[in-house]
Structure formats: structure tokens, C-alpha cells
Biopython code that builds the backbone (N, CA, C, O; Angstrom):
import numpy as np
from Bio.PDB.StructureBuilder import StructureBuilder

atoms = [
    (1, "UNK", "N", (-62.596, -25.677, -39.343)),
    (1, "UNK", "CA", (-62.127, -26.510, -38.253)),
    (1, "UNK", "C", (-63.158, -27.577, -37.877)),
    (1, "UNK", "O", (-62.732, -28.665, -37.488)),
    (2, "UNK", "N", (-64.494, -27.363, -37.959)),
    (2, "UNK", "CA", (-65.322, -28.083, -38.151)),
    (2, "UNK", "C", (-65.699, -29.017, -38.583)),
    (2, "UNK", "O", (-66.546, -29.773, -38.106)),
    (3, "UNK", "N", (-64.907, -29.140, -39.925)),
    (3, "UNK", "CA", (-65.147, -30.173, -41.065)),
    (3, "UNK", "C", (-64.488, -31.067, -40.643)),
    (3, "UNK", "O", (-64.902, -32.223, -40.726)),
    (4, "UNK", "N", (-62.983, -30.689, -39.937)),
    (4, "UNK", "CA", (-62.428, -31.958, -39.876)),
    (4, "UNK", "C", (-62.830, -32.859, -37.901)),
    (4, "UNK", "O", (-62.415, -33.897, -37.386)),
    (5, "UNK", "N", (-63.572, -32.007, -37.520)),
    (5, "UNK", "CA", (-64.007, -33.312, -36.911)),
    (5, "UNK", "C", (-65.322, -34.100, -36.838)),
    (5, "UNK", "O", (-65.785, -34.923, -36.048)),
    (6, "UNK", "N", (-65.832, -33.398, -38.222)),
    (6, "UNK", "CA", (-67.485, -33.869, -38.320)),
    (6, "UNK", "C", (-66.872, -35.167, -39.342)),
    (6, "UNK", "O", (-67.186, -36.333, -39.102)),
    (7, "UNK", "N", (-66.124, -34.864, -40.296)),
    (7, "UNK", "CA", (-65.858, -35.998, -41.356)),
    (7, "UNK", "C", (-65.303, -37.130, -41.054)),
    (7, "UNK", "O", (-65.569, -38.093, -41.774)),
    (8, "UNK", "N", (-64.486, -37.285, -40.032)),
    (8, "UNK", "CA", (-63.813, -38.690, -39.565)),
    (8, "UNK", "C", (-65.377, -38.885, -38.827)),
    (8, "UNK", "O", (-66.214, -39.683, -39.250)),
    (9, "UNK", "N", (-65.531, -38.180, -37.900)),
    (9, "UNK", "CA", (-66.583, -39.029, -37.316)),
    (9, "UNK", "C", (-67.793, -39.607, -37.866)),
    (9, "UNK", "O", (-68.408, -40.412, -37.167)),
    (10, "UNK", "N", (-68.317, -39.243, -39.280)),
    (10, "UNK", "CA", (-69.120, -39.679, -40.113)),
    (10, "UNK", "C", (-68.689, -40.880, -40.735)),
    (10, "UNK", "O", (-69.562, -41.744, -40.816)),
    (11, "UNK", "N", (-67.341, -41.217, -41.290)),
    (11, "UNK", "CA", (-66.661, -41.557, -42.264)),
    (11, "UNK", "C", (-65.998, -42.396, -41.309)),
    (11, "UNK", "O", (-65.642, -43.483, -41.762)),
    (12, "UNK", "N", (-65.699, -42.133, -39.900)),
    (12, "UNK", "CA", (-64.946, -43.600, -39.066)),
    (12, "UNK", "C", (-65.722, -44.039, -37.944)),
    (12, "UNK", "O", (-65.608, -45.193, -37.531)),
    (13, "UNK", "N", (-66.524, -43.191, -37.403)),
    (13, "UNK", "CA", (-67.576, -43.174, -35.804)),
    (13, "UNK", "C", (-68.595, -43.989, -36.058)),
    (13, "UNK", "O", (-69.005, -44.828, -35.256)),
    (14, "UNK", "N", (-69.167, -43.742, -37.451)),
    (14, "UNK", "CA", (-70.649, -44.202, -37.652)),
    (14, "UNK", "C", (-70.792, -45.562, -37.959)),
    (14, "UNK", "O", (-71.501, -46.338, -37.319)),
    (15, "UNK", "N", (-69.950, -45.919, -39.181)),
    (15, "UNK", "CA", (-69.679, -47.267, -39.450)),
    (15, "UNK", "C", (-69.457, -48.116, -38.784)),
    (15, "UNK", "O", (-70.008, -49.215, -38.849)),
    (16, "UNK", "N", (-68.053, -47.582, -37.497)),
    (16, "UNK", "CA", (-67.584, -48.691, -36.802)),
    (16, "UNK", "C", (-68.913, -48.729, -35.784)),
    (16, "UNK", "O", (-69.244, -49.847, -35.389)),
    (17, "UNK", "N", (-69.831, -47.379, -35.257)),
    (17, "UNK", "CA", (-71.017, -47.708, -34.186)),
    (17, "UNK", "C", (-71.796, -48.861, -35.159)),
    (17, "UNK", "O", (-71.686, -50.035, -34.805)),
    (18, "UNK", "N", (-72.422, -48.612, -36.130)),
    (18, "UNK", "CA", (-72.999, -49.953, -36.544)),
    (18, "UNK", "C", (-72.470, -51.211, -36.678)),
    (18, "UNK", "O", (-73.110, -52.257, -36.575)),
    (19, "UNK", "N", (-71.265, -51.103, -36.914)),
    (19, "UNK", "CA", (-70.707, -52.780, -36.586)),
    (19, "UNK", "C", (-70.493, -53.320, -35.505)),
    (19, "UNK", "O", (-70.532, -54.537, -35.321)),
    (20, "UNK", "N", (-70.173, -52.236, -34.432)),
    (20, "UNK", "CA", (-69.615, -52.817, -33.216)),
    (20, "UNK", "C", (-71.204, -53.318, -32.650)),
    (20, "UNK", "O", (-71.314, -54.162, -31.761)),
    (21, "UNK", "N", (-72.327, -52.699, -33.273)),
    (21, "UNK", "CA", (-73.907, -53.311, -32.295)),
    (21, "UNK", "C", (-74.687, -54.027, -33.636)),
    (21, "UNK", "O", (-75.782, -54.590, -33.650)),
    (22, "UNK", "N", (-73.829, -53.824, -34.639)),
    (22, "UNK", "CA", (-74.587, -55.864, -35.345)),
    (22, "UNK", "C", (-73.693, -56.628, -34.726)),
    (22, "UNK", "O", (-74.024, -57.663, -34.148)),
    (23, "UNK", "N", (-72.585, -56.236, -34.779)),
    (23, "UNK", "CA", (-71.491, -58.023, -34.003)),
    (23, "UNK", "C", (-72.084, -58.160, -32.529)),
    (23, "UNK", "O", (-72.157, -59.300, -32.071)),
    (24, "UNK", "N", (-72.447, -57.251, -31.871)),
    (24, "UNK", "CA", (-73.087, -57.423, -30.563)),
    (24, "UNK", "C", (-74.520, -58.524, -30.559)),
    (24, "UNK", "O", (-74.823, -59.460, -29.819)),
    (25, "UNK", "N", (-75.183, -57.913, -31.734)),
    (25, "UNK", "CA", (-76.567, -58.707, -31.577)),
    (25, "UNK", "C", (-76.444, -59.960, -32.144)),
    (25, "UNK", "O", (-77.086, -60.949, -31.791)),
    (26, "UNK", "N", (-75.534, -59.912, -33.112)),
    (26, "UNK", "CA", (-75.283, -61.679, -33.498)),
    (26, "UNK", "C", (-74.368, -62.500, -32.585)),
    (26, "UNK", "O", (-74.279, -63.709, -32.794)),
    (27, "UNK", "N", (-73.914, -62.123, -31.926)),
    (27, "UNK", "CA", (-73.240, -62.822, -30.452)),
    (27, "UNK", "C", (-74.192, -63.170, -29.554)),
    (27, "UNK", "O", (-74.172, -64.302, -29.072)),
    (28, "UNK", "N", (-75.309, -62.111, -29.145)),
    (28, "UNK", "CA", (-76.622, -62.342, -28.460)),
    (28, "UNK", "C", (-76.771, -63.634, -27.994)),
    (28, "UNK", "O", (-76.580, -64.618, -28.708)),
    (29, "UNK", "N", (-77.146, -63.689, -26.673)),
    (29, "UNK", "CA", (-77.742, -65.334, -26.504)),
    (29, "UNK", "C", (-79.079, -65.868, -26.974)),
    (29, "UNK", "O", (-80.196, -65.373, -26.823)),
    (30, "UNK", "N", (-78.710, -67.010, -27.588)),
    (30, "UNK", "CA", (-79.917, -67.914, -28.024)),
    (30, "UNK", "C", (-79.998, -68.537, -27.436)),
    (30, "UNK", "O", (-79.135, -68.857, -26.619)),
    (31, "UNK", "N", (-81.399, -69.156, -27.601)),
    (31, "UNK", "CA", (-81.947, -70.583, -27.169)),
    (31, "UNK", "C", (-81.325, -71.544, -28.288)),
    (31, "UNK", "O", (-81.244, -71.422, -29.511)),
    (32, "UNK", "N", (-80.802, -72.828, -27.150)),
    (32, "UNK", "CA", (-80.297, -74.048, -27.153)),
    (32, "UNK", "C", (-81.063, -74.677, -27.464)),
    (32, "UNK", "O", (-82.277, -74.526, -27.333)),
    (33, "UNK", "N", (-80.268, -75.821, -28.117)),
    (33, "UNK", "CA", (-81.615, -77.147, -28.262)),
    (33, "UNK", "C", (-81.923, -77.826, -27.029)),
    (33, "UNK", "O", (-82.862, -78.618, -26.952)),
    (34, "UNK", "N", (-80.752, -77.391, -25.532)),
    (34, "UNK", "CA", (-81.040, -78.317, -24.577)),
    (34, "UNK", "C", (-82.295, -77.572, -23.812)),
    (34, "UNK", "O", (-83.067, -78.024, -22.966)),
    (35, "UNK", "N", (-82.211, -76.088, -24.497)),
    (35, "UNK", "CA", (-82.937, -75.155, -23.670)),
    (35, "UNK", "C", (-84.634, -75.586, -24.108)),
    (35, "UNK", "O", (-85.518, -75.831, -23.287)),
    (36, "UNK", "N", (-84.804, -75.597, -25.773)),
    (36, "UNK", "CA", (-85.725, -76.589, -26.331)),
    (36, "UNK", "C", (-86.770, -77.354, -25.320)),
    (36, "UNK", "O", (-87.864, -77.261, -24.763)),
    (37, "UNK", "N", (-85.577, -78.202, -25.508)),
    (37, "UNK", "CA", (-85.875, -79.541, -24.814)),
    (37, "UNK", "C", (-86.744, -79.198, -23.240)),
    (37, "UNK", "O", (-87.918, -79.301, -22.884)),
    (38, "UNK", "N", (-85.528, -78.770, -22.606)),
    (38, "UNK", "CA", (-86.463, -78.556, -21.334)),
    (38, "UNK", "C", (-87.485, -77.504, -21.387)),
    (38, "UNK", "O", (-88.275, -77.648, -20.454)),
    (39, "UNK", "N", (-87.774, -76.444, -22.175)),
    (39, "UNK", "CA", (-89.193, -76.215, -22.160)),
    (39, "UNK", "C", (-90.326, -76.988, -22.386)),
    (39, "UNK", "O", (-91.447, -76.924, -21.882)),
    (40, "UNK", "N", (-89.669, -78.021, -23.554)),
    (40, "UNK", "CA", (-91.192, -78.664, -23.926)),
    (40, "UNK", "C", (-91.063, -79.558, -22.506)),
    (40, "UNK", "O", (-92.070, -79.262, -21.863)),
    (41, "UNK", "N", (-90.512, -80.223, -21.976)),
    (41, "UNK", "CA", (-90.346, -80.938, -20.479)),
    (41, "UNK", "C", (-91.570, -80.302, -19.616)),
    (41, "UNK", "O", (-92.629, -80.813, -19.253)),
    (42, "UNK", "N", (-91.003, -78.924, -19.412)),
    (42, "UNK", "CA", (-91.890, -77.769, -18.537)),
    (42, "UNK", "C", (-93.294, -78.043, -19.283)),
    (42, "UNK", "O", (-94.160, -78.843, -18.930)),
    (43, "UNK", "N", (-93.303, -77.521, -19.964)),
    (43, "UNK", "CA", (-94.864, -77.403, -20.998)),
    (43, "UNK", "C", (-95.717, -78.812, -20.618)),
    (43, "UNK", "O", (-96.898, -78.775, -20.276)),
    (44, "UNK", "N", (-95.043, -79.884, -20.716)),
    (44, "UNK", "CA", (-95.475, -81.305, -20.622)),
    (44, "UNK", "C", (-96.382, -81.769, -19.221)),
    (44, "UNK", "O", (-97.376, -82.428, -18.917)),
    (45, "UNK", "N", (-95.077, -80.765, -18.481)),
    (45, "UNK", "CA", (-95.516, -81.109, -16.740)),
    (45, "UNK", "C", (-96.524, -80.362, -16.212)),
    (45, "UNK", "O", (-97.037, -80.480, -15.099)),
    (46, "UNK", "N", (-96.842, -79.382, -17.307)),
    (46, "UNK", "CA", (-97.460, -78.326, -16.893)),
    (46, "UNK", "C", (-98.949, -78.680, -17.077)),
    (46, "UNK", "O", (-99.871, -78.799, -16.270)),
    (47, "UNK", "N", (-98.844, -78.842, -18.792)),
    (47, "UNK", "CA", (-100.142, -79.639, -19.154)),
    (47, "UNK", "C", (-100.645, -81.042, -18.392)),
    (47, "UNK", "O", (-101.847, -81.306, -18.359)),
    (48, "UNK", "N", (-99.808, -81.786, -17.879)),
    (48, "UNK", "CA", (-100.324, -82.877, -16.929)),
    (48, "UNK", "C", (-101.124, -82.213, -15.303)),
    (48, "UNK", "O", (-102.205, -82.521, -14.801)),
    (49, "UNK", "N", (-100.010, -81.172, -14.803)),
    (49, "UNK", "CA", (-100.675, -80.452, -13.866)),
    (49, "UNK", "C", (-101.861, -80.167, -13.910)),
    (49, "UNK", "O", (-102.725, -80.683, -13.201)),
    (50, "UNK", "N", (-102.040, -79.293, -14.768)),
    (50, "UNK", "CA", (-103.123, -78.807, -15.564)),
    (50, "UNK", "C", (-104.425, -80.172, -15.212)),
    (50, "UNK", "O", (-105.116, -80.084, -14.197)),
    (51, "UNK", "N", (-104.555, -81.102, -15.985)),
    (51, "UNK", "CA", (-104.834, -82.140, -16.458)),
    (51, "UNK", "C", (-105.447, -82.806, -14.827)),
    (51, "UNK", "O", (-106.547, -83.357, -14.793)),
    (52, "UNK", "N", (-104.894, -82.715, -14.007)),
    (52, "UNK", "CA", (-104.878, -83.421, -13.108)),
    (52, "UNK", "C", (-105.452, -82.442, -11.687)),
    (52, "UNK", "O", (-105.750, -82.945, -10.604)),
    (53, "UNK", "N", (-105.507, -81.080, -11.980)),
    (53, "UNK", "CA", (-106.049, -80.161, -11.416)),
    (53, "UNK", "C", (-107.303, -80.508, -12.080)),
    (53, "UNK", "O", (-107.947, -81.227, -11.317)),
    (54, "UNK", "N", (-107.935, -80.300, -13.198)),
    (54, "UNK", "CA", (-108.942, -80.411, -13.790)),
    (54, "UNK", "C", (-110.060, -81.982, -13.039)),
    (54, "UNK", "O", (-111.206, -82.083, -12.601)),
    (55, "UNK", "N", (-109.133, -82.738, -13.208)),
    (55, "UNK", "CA", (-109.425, -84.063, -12.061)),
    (55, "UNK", "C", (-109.937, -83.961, -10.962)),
    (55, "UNK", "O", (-110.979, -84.565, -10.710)),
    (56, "UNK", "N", (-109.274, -83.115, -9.991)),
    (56, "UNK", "CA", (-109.481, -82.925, -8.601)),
    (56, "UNK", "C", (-110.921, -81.884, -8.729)),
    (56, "UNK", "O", (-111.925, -82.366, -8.204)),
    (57, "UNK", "N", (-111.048, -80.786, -9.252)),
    (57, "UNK", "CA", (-111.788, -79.674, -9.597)),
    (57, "UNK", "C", (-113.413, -80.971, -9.817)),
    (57, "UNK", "O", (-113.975, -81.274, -8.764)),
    (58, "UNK", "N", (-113.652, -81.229, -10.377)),
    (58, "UNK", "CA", (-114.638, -82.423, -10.909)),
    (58, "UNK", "C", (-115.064, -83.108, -9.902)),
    (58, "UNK", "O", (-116.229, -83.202, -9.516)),
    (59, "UNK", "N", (-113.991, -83.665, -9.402)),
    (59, "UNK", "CA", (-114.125, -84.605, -8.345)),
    (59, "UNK", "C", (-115.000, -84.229, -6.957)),
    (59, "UNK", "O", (-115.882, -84.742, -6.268)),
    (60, "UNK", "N", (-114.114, -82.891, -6.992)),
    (60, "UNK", "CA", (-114.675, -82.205, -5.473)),
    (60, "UNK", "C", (-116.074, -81.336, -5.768)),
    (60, "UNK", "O", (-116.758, -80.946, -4.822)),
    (61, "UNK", "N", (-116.397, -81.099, -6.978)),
    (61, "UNK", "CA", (-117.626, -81.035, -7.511)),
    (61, "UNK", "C", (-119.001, -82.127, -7.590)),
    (61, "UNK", "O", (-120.207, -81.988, -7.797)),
    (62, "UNK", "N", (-118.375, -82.909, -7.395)),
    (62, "UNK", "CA", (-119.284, -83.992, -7.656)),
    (62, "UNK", "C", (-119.637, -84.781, -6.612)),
    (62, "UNK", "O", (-120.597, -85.549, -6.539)),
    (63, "UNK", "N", (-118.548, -84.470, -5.570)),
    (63, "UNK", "CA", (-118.979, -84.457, -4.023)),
    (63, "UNK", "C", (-119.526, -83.137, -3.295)),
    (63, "UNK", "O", (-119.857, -83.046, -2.113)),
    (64, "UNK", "N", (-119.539, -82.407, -4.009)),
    (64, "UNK", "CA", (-120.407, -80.778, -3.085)),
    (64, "UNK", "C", (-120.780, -80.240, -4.421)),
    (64, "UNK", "O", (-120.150, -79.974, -5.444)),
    (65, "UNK", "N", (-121.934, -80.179, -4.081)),
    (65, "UNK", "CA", (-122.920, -79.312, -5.097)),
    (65, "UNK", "C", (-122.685, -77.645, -4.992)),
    (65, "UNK", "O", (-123.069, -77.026, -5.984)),
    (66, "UNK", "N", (-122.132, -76.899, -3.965)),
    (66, "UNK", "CA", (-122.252, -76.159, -3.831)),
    (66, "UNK", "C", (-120.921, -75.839, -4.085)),
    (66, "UNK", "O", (-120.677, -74.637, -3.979)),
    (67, "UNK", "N", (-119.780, -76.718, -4.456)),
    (67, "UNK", "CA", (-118.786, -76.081, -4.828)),
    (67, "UNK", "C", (-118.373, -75.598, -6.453)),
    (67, "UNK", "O", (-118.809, -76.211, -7.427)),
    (68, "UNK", "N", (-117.594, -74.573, -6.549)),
    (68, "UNK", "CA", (-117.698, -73.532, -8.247)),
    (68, "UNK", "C", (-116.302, -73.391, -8.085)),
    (68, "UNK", "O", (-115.657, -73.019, -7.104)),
    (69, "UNK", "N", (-115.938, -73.754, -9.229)),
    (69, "UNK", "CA", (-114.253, -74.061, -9.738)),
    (69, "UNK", "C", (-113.623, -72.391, -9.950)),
    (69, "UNK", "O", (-114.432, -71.630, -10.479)),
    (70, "UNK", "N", (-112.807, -72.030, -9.729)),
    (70, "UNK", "CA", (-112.203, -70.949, -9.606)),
    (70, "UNK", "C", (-111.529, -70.869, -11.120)),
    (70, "UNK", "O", (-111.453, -69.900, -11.875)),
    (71, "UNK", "N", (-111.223, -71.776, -11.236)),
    (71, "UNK", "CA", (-110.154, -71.582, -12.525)),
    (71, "UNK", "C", (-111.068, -72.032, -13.985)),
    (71, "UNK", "O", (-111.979, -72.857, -14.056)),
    (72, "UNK", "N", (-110.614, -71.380, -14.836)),
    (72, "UNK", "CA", (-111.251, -72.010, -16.183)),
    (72, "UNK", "C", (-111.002, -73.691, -16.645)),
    (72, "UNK", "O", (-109.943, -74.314, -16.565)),
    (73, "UNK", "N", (-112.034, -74.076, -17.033)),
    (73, "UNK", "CA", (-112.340, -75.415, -16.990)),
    (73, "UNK", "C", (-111.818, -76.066, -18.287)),
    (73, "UNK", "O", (-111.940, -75.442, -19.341)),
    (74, "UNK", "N", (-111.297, -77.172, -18.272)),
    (74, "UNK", "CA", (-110.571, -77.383, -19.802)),
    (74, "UNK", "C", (-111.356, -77.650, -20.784)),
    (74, "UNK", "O", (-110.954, -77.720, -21.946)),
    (75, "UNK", "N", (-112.674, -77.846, -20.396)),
    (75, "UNK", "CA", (-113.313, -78.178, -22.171)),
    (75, "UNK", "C", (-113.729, -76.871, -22.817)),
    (75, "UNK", "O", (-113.798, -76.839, -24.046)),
    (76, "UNK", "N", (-114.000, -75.837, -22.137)),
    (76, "UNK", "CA", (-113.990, -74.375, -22.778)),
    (76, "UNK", "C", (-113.165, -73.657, -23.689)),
    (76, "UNK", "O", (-112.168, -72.957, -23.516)),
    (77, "UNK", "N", (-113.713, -73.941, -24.546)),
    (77, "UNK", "CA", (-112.988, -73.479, -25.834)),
    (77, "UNK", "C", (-112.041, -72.291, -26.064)),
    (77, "UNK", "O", (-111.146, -72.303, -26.909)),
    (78, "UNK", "N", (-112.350, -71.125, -25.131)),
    (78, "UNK", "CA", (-111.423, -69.944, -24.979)),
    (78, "UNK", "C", (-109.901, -70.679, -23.956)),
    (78, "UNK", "O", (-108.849, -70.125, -23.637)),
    (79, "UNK", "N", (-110.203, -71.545, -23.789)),
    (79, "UNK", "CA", (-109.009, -72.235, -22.453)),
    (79, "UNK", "C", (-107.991, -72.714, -23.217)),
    (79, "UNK", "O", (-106.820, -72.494, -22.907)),
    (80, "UNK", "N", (-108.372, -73.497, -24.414)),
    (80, "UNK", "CA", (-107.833, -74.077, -25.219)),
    (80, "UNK", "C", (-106.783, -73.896, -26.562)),
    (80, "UNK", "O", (-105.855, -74.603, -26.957)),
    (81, "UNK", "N", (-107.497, -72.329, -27.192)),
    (81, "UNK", "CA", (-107.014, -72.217, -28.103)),
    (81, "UNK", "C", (-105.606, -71.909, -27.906)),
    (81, "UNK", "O", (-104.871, -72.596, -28.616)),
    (82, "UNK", "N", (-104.728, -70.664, -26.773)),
    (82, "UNK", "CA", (-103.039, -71.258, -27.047)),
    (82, "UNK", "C", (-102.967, -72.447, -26.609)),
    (82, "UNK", "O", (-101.906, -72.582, -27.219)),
    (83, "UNK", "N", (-103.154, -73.830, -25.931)),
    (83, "UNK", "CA", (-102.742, -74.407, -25.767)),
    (83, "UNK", "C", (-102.407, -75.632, -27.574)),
    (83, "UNK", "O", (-101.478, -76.279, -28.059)),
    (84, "UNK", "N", (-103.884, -75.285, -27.924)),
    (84, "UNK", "CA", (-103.407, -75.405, -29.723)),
    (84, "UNK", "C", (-102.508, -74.892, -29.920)),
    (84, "UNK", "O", (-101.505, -75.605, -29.879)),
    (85, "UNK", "N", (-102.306, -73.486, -30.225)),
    (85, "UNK", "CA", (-101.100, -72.634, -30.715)),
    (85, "UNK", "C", (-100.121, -73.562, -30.530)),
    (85, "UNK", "O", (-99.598, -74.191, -31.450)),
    (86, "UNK", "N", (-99.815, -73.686, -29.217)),
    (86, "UNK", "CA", (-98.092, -73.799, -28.641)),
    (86, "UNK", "C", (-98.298, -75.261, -29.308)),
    (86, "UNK", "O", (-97.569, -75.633, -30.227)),
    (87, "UNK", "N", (-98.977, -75.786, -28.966)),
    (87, "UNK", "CA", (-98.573, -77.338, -29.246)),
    (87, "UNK", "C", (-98.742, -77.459, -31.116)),
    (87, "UNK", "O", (-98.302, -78.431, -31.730)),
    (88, "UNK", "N", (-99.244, -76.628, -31.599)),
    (88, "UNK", "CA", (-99.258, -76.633, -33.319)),
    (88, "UNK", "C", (-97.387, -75.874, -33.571)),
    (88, "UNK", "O", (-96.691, -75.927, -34.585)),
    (89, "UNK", "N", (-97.161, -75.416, -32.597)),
    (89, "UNK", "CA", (-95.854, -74.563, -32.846)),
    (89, "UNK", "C", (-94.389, -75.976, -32.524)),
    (89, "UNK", "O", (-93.358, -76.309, -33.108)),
    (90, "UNK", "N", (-95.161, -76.425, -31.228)),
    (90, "UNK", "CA", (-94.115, -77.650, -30.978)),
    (90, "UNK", "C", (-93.933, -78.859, -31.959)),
    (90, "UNK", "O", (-92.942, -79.588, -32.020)),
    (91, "UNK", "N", (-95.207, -78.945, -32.806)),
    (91, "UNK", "CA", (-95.420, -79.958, -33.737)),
    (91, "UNK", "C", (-94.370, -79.644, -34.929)),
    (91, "UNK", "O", (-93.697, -80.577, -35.369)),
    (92, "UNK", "N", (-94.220, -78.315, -35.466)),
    (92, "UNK", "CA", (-93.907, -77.990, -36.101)),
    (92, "UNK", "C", (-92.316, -78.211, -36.515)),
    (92, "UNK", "O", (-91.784, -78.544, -37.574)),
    (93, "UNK", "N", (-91.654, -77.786, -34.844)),
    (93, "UNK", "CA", (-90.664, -77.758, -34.451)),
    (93, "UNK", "C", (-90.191, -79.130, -34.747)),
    (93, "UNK", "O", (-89.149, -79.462, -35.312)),
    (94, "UNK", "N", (-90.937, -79.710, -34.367)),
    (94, "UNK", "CA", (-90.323, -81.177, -34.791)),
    (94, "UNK", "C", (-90.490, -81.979, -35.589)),
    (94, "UNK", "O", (-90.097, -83.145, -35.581)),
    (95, "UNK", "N", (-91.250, -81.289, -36.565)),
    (95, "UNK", "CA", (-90.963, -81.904, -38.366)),
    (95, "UNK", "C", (-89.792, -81.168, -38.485)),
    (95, "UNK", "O", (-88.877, -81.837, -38.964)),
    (96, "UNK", "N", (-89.564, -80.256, -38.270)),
    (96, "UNK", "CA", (-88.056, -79.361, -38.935)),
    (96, "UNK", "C", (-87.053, -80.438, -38.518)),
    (96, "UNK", "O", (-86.099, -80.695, -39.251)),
    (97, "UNK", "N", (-87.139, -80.722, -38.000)),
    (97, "UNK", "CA", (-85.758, -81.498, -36.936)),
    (97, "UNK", "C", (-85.694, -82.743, -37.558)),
    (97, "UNK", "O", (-84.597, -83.138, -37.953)),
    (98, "UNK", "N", (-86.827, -83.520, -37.729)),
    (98, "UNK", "CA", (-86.728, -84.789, -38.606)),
    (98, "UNK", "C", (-86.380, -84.930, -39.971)),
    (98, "UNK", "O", (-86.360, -86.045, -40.491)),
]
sb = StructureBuilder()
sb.init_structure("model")
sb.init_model(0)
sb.init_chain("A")
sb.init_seg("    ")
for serial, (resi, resn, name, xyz) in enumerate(atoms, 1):
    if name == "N":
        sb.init_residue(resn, " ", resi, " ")
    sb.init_atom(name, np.array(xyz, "f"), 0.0, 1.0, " ", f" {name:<3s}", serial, name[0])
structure = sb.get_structure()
């Protein structure tokens, strides 16, 4: 009595569980090209932020001796390297596209 409900379910349960959760994961949401887009936007504004914090940080240094920057400073080489990464990754991205 056993057999017959171990064998459909091997033979009809199992198969259809693996198809029904690959068709699930290839339905999955992706990233868009608009989605793309506005990250590198973000990334852009971010690195200018960045950029312009670094400005102010200097500035107010150079008017008080006694003031010490809280945040890591951009010419420091540990600061830098993902910002290589991502931007060697964005470069990339957009030879593919061309």
C-alpha cells in the first residue's frame, strides 16, 4: 500500500516541485536598465558628495589646527580601492552596451 503512494509522489511530486521553483526563480525580479541607470545617478551624487565633503573637511582644517577629520580622507589608499572596483565594474558595463 505503500508503494503506491511513495511512487506517484516520486514520479509526479518531485518533478513538478522542481519546476514549479525553477519557473519561480526565472520569473524573479531583475534589475532594469532604468534601475541601472539610476544607480549609477546615485553612485555619481554620491561620489560628488563625497568629493565635496572632502572640500569642506580641508577647509575647516586649514582654518583650525586643532581640528581632526572624522571620516577617512580621500587620498588614502584603503578609501579608494572599492571605489576602483565599482567604477572598473561600471566601466565595464558600458563597453558591453556599446
Amino acid at each position: 500500500m505503500e508503494e503506491v503512494i511513495i511512487i506517484p509522489m516520486v514520479v509526479i511530486g518531485l518533478p513538478w516541485l522542481i519546476l514549479h521553483y525553477v519557473t519561480k526563480w526565472k520569473t524573479a525580479a531583475t534589475i532594469t536598465t532604468d534601475d541601472e541607470a539610476l544607480l549609477e545617478d546615485l553612485y555619481s551624487l554620491a561620489k560628488r558628495l563625497d568629493e565635496r565633503m572632502d572640500t569642506v573637511e580641508r577647509l575647516v582644517a586649514s582654518d583650525n589646527a586643532d581640528f581632526k577629520p572624522a571620516r577617512i580622507q580621500h587620498d588614502k589608499e584603503v578609501d579608494n580601492v572599492p571605489l576602483r572596483e565599482l567604477e572598473e565594474l561600471i566601466a565595464e558595463k558600458r563597453g558591453e552596451r556599446a
